[in-house]
C-alpha positions as CSV (number, residue, x, y, z in Angstrom):
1,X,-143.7,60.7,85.8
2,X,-140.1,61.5,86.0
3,X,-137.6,58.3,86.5
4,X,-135.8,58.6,89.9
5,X,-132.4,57.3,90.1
6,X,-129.1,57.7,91.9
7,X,-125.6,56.9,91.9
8,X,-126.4,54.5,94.1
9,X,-129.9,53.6,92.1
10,X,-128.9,53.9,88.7
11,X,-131.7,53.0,86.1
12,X,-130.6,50.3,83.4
13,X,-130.4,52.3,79.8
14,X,-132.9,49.6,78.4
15,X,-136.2,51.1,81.3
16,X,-134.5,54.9,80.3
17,X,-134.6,53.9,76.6
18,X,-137.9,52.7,76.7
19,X,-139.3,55.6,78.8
20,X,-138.0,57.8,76.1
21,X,-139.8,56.0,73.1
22,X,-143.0,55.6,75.1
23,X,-142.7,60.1,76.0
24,X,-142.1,60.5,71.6
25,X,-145.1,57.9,70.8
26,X,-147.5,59.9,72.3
27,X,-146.3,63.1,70.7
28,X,-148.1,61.6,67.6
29,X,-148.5,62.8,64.4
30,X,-148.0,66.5,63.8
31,X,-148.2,69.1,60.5
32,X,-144.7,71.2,60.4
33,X,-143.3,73.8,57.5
34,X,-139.8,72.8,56.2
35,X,-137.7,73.6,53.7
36,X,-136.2,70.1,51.9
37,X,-132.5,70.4,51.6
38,X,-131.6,66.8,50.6
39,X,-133.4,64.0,48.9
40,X,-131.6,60.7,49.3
41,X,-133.2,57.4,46.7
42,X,-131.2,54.7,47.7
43,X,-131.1,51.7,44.9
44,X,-133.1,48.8,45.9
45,X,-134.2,50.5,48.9
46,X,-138.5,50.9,49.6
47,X,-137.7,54.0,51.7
48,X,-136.6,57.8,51.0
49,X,-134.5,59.7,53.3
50,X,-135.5,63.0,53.1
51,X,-133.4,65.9,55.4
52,X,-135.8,69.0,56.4
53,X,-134.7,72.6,58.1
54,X,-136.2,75.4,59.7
55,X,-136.5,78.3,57.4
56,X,-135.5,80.6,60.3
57,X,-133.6,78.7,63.2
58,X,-130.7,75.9,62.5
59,X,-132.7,72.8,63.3
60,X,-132.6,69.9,60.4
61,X,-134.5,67.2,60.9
62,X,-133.9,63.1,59.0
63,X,-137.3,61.9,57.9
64,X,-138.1,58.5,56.3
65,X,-141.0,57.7,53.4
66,X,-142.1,55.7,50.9
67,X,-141.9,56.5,47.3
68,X,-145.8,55.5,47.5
69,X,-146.2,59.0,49.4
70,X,-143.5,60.9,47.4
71,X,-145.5,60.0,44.4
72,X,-148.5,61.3,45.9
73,X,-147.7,64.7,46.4
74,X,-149.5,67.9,44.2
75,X,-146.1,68.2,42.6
76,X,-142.9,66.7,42.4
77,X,-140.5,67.3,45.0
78,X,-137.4,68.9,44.7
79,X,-134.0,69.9,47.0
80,X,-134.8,73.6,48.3
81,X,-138.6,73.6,48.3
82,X,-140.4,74.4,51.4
83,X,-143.4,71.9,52.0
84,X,-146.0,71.0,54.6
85,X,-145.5,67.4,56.0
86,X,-147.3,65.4,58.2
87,X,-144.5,63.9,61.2
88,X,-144.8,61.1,63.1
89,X,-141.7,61.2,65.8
90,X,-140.4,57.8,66.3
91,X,-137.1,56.8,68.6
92,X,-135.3,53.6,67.9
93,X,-134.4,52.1,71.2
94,X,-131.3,49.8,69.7
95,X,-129.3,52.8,68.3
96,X,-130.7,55.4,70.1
97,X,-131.8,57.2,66.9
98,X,-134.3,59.8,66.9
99,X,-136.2,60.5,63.4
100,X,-139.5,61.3,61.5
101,X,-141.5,59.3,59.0
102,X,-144.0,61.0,56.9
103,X,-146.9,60.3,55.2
104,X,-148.2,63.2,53.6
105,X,-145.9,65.6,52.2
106,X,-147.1,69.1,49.8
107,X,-144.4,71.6,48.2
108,X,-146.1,74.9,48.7
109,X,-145.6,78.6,47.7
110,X,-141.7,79.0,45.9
111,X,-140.9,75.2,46.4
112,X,-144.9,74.4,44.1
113,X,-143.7,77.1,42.2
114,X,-140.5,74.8,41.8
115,X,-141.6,71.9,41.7
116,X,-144.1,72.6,38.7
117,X,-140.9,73.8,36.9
118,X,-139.6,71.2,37.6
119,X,-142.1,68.9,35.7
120,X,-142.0,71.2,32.7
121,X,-138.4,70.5,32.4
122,X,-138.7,67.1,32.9
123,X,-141.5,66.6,29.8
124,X,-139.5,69.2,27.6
125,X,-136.2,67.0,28.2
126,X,-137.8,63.9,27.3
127,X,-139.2,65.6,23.9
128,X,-135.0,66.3,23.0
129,X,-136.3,69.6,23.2
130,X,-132.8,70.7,24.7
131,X,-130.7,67.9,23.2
132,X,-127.1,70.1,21.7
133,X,-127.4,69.4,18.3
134,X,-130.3,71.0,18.0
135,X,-128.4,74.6,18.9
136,X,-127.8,76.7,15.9
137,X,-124.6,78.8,15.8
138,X,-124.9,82.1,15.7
139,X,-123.8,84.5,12.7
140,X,-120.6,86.1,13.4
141,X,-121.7,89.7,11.8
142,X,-125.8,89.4,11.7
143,X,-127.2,92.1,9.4
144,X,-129.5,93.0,12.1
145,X,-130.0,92.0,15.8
146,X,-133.7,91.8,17.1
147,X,-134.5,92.6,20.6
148,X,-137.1,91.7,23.1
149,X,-137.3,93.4,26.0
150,X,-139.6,95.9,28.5
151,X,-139.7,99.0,27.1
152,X,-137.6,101.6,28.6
153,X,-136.0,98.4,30.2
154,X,-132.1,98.7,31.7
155,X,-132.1,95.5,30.4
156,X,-132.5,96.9,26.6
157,X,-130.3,99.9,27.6
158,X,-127.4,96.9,28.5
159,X,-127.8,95.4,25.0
160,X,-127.9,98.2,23.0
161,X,-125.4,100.6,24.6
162,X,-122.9,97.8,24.9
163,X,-123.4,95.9,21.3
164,X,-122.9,99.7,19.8
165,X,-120.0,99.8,21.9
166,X,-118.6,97.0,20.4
167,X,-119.6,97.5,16.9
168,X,-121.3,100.9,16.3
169,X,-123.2,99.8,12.8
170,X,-124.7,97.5,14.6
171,X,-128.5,97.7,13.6
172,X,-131.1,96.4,16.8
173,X,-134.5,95.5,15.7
174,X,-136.9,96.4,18.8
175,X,-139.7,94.7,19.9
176,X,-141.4,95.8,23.5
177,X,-143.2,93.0,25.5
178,X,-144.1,92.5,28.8
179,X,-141.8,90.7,30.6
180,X,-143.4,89.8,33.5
181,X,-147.3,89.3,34.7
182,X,-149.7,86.8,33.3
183,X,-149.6,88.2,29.8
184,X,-146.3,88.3,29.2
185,X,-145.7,84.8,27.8
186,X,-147.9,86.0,24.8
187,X,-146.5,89.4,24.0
188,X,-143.1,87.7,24.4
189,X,-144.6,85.0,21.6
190,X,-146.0,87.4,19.0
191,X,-142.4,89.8,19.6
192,X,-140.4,86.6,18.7
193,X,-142.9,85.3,15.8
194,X,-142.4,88.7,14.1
195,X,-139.0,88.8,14.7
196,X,-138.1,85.1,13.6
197,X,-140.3,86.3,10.1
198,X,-138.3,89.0,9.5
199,X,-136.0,88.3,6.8
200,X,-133.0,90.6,7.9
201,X,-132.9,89.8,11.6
202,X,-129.8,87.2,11.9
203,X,-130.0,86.4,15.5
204,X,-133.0,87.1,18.7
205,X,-131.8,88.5,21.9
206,X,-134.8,88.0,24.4
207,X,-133.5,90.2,27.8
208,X,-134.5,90.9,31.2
209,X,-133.1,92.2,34.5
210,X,-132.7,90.0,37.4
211,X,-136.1,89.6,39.5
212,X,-137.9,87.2,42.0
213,X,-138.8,83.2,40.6
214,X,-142.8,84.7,40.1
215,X,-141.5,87.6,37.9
216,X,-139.2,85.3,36.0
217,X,-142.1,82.8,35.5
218,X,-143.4,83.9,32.0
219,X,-140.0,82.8,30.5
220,X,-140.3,79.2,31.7
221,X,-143.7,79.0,30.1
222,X,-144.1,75.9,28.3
223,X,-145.7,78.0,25.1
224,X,-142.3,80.8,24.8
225,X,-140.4,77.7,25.4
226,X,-141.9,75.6,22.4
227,X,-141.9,78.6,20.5
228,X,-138.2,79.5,21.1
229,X,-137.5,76.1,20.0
230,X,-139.4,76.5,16.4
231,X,-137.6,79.4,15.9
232,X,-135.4,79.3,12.4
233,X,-133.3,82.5,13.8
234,X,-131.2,81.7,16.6
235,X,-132.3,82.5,20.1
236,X,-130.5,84.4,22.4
237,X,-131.6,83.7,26.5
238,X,-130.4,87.0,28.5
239,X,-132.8,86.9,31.8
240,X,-132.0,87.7,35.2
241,X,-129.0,87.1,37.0
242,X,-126.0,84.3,36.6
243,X,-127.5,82.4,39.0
244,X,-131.6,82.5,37.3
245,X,-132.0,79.9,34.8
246,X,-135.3,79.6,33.4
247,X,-136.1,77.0,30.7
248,X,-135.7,79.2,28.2
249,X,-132.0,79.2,28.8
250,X,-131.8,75.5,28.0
251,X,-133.7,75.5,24.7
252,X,-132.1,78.8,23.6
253,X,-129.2,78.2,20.9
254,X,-126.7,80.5,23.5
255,X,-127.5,81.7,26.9
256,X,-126.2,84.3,28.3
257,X,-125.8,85.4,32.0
258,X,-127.1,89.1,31.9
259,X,-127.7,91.7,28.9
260,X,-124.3,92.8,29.0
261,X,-122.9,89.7,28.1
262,X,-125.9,88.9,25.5
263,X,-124.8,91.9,23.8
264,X,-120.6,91.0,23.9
265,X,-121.9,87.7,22.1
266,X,-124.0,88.3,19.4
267,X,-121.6,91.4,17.9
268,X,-117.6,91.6,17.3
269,X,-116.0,94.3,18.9
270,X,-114.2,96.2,16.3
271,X,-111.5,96.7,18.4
272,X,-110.8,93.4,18.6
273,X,-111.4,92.5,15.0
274,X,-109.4,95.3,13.6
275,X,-106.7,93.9,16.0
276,X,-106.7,90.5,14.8
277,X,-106.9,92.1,11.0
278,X,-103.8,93.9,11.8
279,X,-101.9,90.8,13.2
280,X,-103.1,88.5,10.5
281,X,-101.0,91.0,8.2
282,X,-98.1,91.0,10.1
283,X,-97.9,87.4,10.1
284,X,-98.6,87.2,6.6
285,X,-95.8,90.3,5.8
286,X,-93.3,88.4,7.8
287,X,-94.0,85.1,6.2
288,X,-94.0,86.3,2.8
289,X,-90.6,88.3,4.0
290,X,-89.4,85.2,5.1
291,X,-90.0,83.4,2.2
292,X,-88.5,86.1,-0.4
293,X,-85.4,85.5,1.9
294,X,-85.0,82.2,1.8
295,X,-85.6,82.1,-1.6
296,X,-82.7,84.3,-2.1
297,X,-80.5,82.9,0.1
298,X,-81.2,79.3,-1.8
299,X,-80.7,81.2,-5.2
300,X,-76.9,82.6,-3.7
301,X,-76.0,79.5,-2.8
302,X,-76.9,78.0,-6.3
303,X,-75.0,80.3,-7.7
304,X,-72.6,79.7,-5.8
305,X,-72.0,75.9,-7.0
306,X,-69.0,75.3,-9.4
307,X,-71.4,74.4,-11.9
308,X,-72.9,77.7,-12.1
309,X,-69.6,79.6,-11.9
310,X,-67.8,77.8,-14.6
311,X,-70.4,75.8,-16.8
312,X,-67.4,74.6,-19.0
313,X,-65.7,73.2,-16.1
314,X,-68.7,69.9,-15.9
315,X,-68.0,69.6,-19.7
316,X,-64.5,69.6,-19.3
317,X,-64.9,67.3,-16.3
318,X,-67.5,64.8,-17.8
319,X,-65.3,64.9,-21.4
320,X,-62.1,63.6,-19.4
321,X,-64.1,60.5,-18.0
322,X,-65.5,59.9,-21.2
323,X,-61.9,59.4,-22.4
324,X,-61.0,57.3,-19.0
325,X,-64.1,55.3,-20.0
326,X,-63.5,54.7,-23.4
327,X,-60.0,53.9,-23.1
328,X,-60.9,51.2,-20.2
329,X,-63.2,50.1,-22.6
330,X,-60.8,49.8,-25.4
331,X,-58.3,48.3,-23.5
332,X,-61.3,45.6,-21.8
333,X,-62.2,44.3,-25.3
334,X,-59.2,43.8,-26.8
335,X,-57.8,41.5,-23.7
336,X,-61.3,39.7,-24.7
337,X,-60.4,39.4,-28.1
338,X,-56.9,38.1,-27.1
339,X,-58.6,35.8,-24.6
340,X,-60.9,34.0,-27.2
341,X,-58.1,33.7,-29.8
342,X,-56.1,32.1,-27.7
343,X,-58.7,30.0,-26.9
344,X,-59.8,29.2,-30.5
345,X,-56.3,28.4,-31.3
346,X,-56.5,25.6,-28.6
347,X,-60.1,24.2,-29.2
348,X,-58.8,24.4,-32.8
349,X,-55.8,22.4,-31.8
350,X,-57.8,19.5,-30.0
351,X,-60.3,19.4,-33.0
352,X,-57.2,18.9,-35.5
353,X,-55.6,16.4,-33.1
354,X,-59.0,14.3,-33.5
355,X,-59.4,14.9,-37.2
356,X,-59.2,11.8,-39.2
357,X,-56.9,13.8,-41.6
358,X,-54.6,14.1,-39.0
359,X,-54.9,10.2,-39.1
360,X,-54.4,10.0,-42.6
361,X,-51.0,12.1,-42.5
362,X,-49.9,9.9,-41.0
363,X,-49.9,7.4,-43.7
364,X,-53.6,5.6,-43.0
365,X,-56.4,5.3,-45.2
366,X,-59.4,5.2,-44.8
367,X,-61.4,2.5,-47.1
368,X,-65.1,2.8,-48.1
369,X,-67.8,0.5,-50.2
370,X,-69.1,1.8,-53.3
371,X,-71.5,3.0,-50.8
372,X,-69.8,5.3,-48.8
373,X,-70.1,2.8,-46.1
374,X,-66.1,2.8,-44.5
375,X,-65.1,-1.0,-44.6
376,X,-63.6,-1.2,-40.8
377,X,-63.7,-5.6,-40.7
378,X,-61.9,-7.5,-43.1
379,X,-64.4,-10.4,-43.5
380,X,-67.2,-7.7,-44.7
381,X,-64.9,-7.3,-48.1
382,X,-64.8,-10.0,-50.9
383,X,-62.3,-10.7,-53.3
384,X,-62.9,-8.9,-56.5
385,X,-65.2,-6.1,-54.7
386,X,-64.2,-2.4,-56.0
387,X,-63.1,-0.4,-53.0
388,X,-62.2,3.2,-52.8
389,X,-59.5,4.1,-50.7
390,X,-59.3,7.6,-49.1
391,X,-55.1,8.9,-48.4
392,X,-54.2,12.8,-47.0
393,X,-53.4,13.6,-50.3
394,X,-55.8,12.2,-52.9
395,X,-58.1,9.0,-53.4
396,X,-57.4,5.2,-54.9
397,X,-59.6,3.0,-56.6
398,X,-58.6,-1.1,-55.9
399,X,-60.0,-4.5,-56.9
400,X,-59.3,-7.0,-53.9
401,X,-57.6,-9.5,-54.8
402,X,-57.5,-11.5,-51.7
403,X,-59.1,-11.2,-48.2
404,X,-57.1,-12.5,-45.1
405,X,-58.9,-12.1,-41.7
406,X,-56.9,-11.9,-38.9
407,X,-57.5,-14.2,-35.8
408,X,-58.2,-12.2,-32.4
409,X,-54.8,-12.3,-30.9
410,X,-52.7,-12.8,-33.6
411,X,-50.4,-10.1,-34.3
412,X,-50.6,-7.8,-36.8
């Protein structure tokens, strides 16, 4: 029953709140189609917010579940897929918030289709199969391109009539597979098994037009993707559109976003290359122009130098300061010479003025034992002992006759 009320009988908002959550609770639980457009994990939190719209009419929904039921569904869930859910309405009287929780969710049709890519990629990323060091560079002139593509294909008229383009002796090793249906993946195997053993094929361009996700499924199959991977001959991935990315793409060694562009990467363009050719020759002209220049301006200005214009000027030059020099030197050694004469002639001087024959012109002597041993203490003589007698001019021989000592003090 409807809740009457008035301006002059309003209801309280808690009996209108209420009413409202008791109307949703018996909506119970109800199957919908929805296409997921954003998966919220929150760390540390038990509960997934999930937001749901209506593939044809701009309604969104905010649901709430448990990673108990995530984990539970056929396949894992992914932003974009359209699933089947089971709803329960519930309306949260303190906030007046109106959501879903669900406890049974299924991708279906393009979103399983998704969703099971989705795992692939997941196992093959774990296995490093698309780690970038495993990506081998591509030659820059390969001997021969392989191709594989649908036969009569505009993907293989893209790559051939553009690579020829861009390098007309290009030779494009052809092998026809199917590229879509459930036997494709196999023919696409055995195409790039013979190619990869072919000893003259440098690089693998595998190529397709644009299409739906189903047609584009063979060349996410786990098998081509393995198989791309093993490859010793770099892999090219040209499929669909820019926006298609099947795994292939992220295993290949280069992907590119159409045929066209596979084909402007695996060739030059000869345009190009005799462009750079001709501008690696004018740089190397002009620097080998500028160096013959500098060269010869360095060799005019050595020229140029007094030494080179008169050579017997520097001789003439270096002979004068020889002469300076040796004059100085002349001139340095002789006041040295004069310097030590004069003073020998004063060490010569003192040494004379100490010399005991200096004493002796004087009129001493100098007396000695028959020893040699000079008698400088009158009580050492006695009388009668032979003495010699040593004057400035010759030597005496005397008896002594008679010894007087003087006492200290007494005058001589």
């Amino acid at each position: 029953m409807p809740l009457e009320s008035s301006p002059d009988h309003p209801q309280p908002l808690r009996v209108v709140t209420s009413a409202v959550r008791g109307w949703i609770d018996r909506l119970g639980a109800v199957w919908v189609e929805a296409q997921v457009i954003e998966i919220n994990r929150r760390a540390g939190s038990r509960t997934i917010f999930v937001t749901m719209r209506d593939k044809l009419a701009n309604v969104s929904a905010s649901v709430t579940l448990s990673p108990a039921t995530l984990d539970a569904a056929s396949a894992p869930l992914t932003e974009g897929a359209t699933v089947v859910a089971r709803l329960k309405p519930s309306y949260y009287e303190q906030n007046g918030r109106f959501s879903f929780y669900c406890d049974s969710i299924t991708p279906i049709g393009e979103g399983q289709l998704l969703a099971r890519l989705e795992q692939t990629k997941r196992l093959l990323q774990a296995e490093g199969l698309f780690e970038r060091h495993h990506k081998k560079a591509l030659p820059f002139l390969p001997r021969a391109v392989g191709l594989i593509t649908g036969e009569g294909s505009a993907a293989e008229r893209d790559v051939v009539e553009n690579a020829r383009r861009r390098w007309p002796a290009v030779r494009i090793v052809t092998r026809y597979a199917l590229t879509q249906g459930r036997d494709a993946a196999e023919q696409l195997m055995l195409a790039l098994a013979a190619l990869d053993r072919d000893p003259e094929v440098d690089v693998i361009v595998v190529a397709r037009g644009g299409g739906s996700l189903e047609d584009l499924l063979p060349f996410s199959d786990e098998g081509l993707v393995r198989a791309a991977f093993a490859c010793r001959t770099p892999v090219v991935s040209a499929i669909g559109h820019e926006s298609d990315l099947p795994i292939l793409d992220l295993v290949a060694d280069l992907r590119a976003s159409t045929p066209t562009d596979a084909a402007k990467r695996v060739v030059p363009d000869v345009a190009e290359e005799q462009e750079r050719v001709q501008q690696a020759r004018d740089r190397l002209r002009r620097g080998v122009e500028t160096l013959v220049r500098r060269e010869r301006d360095w060799l005019g200005h050595l020229r140029a130098r007094p030494v080179l214009a008169d050579p017997g000027a520097t001789f003439t030059l270096r002979a004068t300061e020889v002469t300076e020099l040796r004059g100085r030197a002349e001139r340095a050694v002789r006041a040295r010479l004069r310097q030590e004469a004069t003073g020998v002639e004063h060490a010569l001087a003192r040494v004379r003025a100490m010399s005991p024959k200096a004493t002796l012109e004087r009129g001493y002597a100098i007396v000695v034992d028959e020893d040699g041993h000079a008698v400088d203490s009158a009580g050492e003589v006695e009388v009668g002992q032979p003495l010699l007698a040593y004057l400035h001019d010759g030597q005496l021989r005397v008896d002594v006759r008679e010894v007087v000592v003087r006492e200290e003090g007494a005058p001589l």
